[in-house]
N, C-alpha and C positions, 0 to 999 in steps of 0.2 A: 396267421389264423388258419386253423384246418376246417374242413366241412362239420355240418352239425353231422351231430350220429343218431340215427334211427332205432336201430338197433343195437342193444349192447352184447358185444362179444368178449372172448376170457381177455384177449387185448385191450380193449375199452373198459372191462369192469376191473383190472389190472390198475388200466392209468388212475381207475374213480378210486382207486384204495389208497394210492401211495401220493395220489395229488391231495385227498385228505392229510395224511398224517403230514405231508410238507406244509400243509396251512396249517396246521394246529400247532405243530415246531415252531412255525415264522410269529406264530404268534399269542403262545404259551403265556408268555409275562403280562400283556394286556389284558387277556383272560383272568389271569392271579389274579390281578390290577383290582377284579370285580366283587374279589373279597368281600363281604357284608360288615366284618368286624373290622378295622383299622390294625392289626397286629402281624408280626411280621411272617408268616405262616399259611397266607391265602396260596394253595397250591393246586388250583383245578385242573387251570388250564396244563399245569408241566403234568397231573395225573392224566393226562386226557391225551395228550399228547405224547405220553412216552406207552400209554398203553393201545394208542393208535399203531404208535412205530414198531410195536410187537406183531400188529394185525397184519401189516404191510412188510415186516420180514417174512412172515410164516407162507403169504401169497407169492411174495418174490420167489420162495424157495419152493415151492410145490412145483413138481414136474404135470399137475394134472392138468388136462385141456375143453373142460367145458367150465361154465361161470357157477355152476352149481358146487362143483367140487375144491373151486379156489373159494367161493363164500363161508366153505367149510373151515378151509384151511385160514382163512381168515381169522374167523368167528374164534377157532382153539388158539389163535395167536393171542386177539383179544383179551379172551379167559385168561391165557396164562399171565400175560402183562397185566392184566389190569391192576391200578391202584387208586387208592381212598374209593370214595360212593361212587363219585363221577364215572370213572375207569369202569367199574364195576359194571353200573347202568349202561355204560356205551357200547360194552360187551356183550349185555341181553340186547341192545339193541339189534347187533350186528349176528346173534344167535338165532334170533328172531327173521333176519332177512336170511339167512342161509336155513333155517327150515323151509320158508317160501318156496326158494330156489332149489332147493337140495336136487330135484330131477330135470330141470332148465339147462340147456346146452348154449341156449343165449338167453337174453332177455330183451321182452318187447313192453311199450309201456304199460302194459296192463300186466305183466308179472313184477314192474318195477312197482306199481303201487301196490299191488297185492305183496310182495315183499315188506314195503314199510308198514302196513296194514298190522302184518304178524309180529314186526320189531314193533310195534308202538304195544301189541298185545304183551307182548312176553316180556318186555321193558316192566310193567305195570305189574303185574305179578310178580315180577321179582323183588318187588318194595312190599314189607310188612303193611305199612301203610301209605300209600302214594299221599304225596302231597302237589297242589295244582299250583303254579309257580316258578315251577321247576323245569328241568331237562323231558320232564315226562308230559308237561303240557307242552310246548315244542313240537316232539315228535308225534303225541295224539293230533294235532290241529296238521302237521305237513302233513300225513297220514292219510288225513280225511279229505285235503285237499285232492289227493295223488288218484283216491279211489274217483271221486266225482270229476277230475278232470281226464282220465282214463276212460269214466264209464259214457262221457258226452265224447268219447272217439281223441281227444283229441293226441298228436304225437307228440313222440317221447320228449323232444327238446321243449317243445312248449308245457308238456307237463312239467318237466321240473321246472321250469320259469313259476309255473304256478306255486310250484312247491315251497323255493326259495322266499317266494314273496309273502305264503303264507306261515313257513317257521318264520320270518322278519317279525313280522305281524305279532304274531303269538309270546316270539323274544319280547316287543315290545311291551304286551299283556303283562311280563310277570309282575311288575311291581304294584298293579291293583288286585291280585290274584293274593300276593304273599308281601303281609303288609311292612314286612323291617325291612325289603325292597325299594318300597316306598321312601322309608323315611331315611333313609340312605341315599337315595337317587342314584342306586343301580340295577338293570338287568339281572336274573339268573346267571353266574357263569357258568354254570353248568348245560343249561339252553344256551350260552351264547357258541358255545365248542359245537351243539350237533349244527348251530348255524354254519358254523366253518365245515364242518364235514359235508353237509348241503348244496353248501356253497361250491365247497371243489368238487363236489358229482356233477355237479349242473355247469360247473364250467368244463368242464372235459369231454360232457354233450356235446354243448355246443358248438365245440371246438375254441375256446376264448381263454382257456387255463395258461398262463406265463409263470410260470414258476420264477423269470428273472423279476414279474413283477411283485414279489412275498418281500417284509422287510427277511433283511437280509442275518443270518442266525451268527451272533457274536462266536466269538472262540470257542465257551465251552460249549455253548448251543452244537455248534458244529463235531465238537471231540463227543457228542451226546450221540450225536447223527454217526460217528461212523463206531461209537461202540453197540448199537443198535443193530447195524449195518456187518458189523461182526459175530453180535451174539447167534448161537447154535449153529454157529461155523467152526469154534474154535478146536486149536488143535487136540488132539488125544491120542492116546496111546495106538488106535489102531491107523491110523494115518503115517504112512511113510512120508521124509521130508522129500524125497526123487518124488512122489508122486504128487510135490503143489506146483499146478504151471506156471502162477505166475507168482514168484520168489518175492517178488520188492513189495512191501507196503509203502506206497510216496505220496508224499501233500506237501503239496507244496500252497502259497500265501504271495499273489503279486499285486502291486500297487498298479494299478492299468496306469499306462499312458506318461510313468514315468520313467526316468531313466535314461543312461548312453543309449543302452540295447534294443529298445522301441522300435519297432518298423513298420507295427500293425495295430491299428484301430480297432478295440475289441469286438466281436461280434459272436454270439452266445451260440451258435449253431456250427460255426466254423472254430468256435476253441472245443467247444464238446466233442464233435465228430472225430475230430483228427484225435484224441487222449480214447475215445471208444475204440478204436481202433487195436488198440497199445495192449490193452487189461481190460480186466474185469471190474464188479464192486467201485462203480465211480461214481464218484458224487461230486459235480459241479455249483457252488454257489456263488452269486456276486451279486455285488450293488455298482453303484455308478462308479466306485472309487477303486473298490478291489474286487478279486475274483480267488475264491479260495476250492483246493483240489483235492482226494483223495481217491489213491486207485491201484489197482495190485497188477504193479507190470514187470517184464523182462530185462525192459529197458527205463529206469529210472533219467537218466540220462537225457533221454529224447524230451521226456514231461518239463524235465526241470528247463530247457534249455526253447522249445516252445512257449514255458511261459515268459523266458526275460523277451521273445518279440512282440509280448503285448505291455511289457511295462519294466518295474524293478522289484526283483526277490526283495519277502519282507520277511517269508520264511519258506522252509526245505527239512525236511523229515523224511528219511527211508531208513525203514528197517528189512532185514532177511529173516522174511518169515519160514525158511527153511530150518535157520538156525536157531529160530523162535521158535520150532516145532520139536527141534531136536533137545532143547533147553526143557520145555513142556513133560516130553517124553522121559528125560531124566526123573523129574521133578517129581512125576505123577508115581515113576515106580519108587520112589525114597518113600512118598507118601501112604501107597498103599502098605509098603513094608512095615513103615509105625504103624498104619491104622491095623494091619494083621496082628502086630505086639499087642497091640491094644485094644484089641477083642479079644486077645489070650485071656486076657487080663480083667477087660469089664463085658459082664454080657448087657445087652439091650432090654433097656426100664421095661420095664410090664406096664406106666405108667407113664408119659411126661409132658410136663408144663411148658409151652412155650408162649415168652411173653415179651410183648413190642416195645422199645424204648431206647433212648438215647442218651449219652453219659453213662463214663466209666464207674464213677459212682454208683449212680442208679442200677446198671447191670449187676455192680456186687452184691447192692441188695436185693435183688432178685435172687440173684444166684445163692446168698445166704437164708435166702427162703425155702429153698428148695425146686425153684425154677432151673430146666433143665437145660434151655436157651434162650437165651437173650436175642433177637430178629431185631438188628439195627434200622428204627426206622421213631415214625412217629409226627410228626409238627414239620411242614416241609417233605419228608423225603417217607411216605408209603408203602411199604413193603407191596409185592404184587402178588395175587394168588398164587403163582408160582412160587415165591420164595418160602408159601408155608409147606406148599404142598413136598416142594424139596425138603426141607428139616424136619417134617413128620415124616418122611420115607426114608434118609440118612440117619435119623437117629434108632431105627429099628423096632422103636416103642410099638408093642401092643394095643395102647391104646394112648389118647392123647386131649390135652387142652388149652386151647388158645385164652391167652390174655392181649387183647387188640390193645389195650389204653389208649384209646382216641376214638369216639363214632364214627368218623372216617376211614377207618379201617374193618367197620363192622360186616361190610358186603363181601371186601374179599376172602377175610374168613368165615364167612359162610359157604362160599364156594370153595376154598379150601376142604369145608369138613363135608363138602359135598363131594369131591374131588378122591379125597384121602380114601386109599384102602383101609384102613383101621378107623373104628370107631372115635369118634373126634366131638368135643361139647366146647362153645365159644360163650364163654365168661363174658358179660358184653360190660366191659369195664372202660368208663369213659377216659378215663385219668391216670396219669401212673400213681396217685396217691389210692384213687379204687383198687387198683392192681395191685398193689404190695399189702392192702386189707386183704383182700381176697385172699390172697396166700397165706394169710394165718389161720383161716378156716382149711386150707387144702391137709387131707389126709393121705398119702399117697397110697397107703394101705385099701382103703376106700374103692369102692366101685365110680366109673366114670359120672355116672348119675346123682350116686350121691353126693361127691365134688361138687361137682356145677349147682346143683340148689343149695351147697351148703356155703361153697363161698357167691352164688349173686346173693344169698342172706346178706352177706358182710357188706357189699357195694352200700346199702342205705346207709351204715352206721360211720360215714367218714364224710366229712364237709371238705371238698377240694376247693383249695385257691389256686391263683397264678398270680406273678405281675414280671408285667413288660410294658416295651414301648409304643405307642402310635407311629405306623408309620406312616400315614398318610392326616389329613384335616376330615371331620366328618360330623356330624351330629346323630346319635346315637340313645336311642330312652331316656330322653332328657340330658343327654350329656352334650356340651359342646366341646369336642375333643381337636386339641390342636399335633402337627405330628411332632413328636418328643417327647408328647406327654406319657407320663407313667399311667396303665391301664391298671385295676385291679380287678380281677375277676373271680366270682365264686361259681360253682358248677357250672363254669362255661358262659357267664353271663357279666358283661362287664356293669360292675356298680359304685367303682369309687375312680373318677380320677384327679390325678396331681401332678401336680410340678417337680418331686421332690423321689425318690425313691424309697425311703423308708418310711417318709408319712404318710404315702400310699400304702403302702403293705401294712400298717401299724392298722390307719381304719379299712384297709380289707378285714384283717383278721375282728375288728370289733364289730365287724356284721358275720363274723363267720362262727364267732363264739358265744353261748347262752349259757344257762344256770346250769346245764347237767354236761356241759364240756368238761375235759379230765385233762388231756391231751394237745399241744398244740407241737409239730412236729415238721421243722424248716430243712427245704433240701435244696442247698446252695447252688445254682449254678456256675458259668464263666463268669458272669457279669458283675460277677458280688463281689465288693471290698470285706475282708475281713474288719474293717471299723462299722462296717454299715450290720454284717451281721451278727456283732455284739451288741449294737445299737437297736437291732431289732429284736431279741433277747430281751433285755433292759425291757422296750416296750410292752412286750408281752406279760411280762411281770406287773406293769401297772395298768393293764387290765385285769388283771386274776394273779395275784401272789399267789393263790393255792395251784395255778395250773404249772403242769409238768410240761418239761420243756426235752426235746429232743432235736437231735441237729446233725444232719447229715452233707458231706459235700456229695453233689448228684453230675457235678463236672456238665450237666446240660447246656444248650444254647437257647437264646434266643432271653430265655423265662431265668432271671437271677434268683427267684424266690418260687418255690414251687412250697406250701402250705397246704397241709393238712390238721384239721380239729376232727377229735374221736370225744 
């Protein structure tokens, strides 16, 4: 345990950033966990936490030396990472504290509360309509603690204590605040993430942050952590490989305490220090059982051979990133040579669509719609401001328009079109079945404006369904839902479920269809048997012989039956 701290310096407000995004890592999935809906797609916590880990590269990498000007660099790491609402909001949060800050050389408690003061403002604004329940009652209630515990003197370690206890508190609140909360019997997870972020400010006060004690990040968790740890470092063309000092990327995986080789009893301070030494870019984790390593050194050798004295290799990975640079450098100029052909050849849309979605399927039909790209994301995996604001500036387009298909993705592209040099309108299309209506209203001929109100026109005129499985037990609008069961859902609202997969989706679609239906129009995912989707056909039919049937395979996950009625 270190001394509390007083004062926060670019050192201390360093540790409060990256001791965050390593809570939010360690515990992403518990977060998911908090889901409201039982379907397999509750992804807050991993948006919260990988658009933390953007905040905390961008600080790690800033050469600047007061707390104002890494808040900055923070706050743009943020932006660029964020994904889904969460993401989004944690971003105003933390834009919010670096306006505070922006001329603070340190920070004493009374600019750390006037900080959150501004993040709880600028959080709130950034929501068309705030809702209280949320990540944004949270951060108003620690807020309000921070000022009043600030303005009665008291210091900085005890304020956050205060702090902590009053976002707990408030976490606690949301389920009488935001009543499907309630009836679920969980928390906000959106509030429970800034508790984590809270959480590790106030422990790195104190001095009481153990990073050994976080549950410890499985495989990919960790291959998460150090592609993270590498993004806006990667190689490029202007980078000589003579000039990377340390060649070897190594990680190595030891089982502590087993093995011939053992001679030493782990201990977190004495396996860090001596591999710190070696390289750079290290990242140390373990639990009681193993200790897993990544770190860019000269001498791969020495790492690997330190860990067999604390137990037995389970795994060893090094690559030469020289020749990984040299490989890049090839690669980049083959590419730019096509992409030159290939401006010979096509000049840059005056106009283009780009729209979110998953399956190979589903992207054709986009793309046979006249959507200009397809931004791999959707249910689980959120594109990040970043990723639009990239393919509205690579694709050259004049001007441009997002199709999100998921509300969860409505925030970052809004900051995208905030972001984007070119004029940009965000179709706020909940569904990929809104999103492929919409596109038959798009005119590319058309002005930006007229697009956007003439396909949200088309959003009303299409009934979307889903169905998939529960993955957890829950009760839900009258439903007692066990996990396996088939969910059926119409504009995002589960209303039928079963046992069975096709007799779910058969009375999904009889509450989704009425007298002036025309259309009923099934996009197959992985999960579909072709008997089940002739079986569901057949059904269709004996609700409405006259309806027209249409049938696409959409290749998606997760949702075998993705329905649409026009």
């Amino acid at each position: 345990m270190t001394e509390e701290i007083t004062t926060i310096t670019p050192l201390e407000y360093g540790k409060m950033v990256n001791a965050a995004a390593a809570k939010l890592s360690a515990n992403a999935e518990n977060i998911n966990k908090l889901n409201v809906f039982p379907v397999p797609d509750g992804d807050t916590g991993t948006n919260m936490a990988l658009s933390m880990a953007s905040g905390a590269e961008y600080e790690r990498e800033s050469q600047d030396q007061t707390v104002g000007q890494l808040s900055k660099a923070t706050a743009k790491g943020l932006l660029m990472g964020a994904r889904g609402n969460s993401g989004v909001i944690l971003s105003q949060i933390f834009r919010g504290m670096s306006n505070s800050m922006a001329d603070k050389a340190t920070l004493s408690a009374r600019d750390m509360a006037d900080a959150l003061m501004e993040a709880a403002k600028v959080a709130y604004k950034s929501v068309m309509k705030p809702t209280e329940g949320t990540i944004l009652t949270v951060i108003r209630e620690a807020a309000a603690e921070a000022d009043r515990s600030a303005s009665a003197g008291d210091a900085l370690p005890v304020m956050m204590k205060n702090v902590q206890v009053a976002a707990q508190k408030a976490l606690d609140s949301t389920p009488d605040l935001l009543p499907v909360l309630k009836e679920v019997g969980v928390v906000d997870s959106g509030g429970q993430g800034l508790v984590m972020v809270l959480s590790a400010f106030t422990d790195v006060i104190l001095g009481t942050f153990d990073e050994n004690n976080l549950e410890a990040p499985d495989n990919a968790e960790l291959d998460q952590m150090v592609s993270n740890l590498h993004a806006g470092a990667q190689a490029d063309e202007s980078l000589n490989p003579d000039d990377i000092q340390f060649s070897y990327c190594t990680e190595i995986m030891v089982d502590l305490g087993q093995g011939t080789t053992w001679t030493k009893d782990f201990d977190y301070d004495t396996f860090y220090n001596f591999i710190a030494d070696k390289g750079d870019s290290l990242l140390v984790i373990n639990d009681d059982d193993v200790v897993k390593v990544h770190v860019h050194t000269e001498d791969p050798g020495t790492i690997i051979h330190w860990g067999t004295e604390f137990g037995s290799l389970r795994k060893v990975k090094v690559d030469n990133m020289r020749n990984q640079q040299q490989a890049v450098i090839d690669e980049q100029a083959a590419e730019n040579k096509a992409n030159a052909q290939k401006a010979e050849k096509a000049e840059a849309p005056e106009l283009a669509v780009f729209a979110v979605a998953s399956g190979d399927g589903i992207a054709k039909l986009f793309d046979s719609l006249g959507v200009y790209q397809v931004i791999t994301g959707g249910q689980t995996m959120n594109p990040s401001t970043k990723d639009f604001v990239d393919a509205i500036q690579q694709s050259g387009a004049k001007k441009a328009i997002i199709l999100p298909n998921n509300s969860n993705i409505f925030l970052a592209a809004d900051q995208a079109k905030e972001m984007a040099e070119v004029p940009v309108a965000v179709v706020k299309s909940r569904s990929i079945q809104q999103g492929l209506t919409a596109m038959m209203a798009y005119n590319p001929d058309a002005s930006v404006e007229d697009n956007e109100a003439a396909m949200t026109d088309e959003l009303g005129t299409v009934v979307s369904g889903a169905v998939t499985q529960a993955v957890r037990e829950t009760s839900l609008k009258g439903h007692d839902i066990k996990k396996g069961d088939w969910l059926g859902m119409k504009d995002g609202e589960i209303v039928v479920v079963g046992k069975k997969l096709v007799d779910t989706s058969k009375a999904l679609l009889e509450q989704m269809c009425d007298d002036d239906s025309e259309i009923v129009t099934i996009i197959s995912g992985k999960g579909a048997k072709p008997k089940e989707e002739k079986a569901l056909e057949e059904a269709i039919s004996e609700i409405d012989e006259d309806l027209e049937i249409e049938v696409h395979d959409g290749g998606q996950d997760l949702y075998p039956f993705l329905l649409s009625v026009e």
